[in-house]
N, C-alpha and C positions, 0 to 999 in steps of 0.2 A: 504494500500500500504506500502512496505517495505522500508526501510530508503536504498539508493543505498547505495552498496559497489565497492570496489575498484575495484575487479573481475566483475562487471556489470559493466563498466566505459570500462574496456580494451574489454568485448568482443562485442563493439559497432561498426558497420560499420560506414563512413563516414555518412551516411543521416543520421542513426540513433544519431550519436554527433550532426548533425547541428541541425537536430531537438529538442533538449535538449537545443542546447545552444540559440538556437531562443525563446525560453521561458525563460532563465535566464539573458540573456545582452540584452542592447540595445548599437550594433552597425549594422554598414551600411552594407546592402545586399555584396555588394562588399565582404565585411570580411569575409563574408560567404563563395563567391564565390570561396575567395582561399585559404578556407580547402577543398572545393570539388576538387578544380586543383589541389594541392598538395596532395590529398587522404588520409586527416588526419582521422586515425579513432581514436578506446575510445584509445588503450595504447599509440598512439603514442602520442593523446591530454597530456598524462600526463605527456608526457618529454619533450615539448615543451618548447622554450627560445623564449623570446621577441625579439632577433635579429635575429630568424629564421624567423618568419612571418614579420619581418619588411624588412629581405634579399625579400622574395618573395613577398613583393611591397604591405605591410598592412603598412596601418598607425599606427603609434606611441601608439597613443590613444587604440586602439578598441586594438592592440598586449596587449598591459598589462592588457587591463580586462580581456582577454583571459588565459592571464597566472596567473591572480591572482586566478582568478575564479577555474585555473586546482591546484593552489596551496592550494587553500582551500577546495576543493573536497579531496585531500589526508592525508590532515590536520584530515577533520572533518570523513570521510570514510574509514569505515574497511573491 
């Protein structure tokens, strides 16, 4: 299996992110829930801001492993 690039990451629909990120974090279902309400897919995952998902009613906690998690996906991926 190939190491994911940045270009695999934006052309992911929403399930296909939740699915990915359901194997890399452990947060609450809930979290989940609302990237699917909000129809976050892979490019919009990587411009995400911890006060966007915490405006659309995510806790504190589970927004920053979210975004640290999309900060170090573009860190580490080319």
């Amino acid at each position: 299996m190939q190491p994911l690039s940045i270009t695999d990451i934006q052309g992911w629909n929403t399930d296909e992110l939740i699915n990915h990120l359901r194997g890399k974090l452990d947060i609450s279902e809930r979290s989940f829930t609302i990237l699917k309400e909000q129809e976050i897919d892979g490019d919009t995952f990587l411009k995400l801001t911890q006060e966007e998902l915490e405006r659309w009613g995510m806790a504190g906690g589970p927004a920053k492993k979210i975004v640290e998690y999309a900060n170090k996906l573009k860190g580490t991926c080319k």
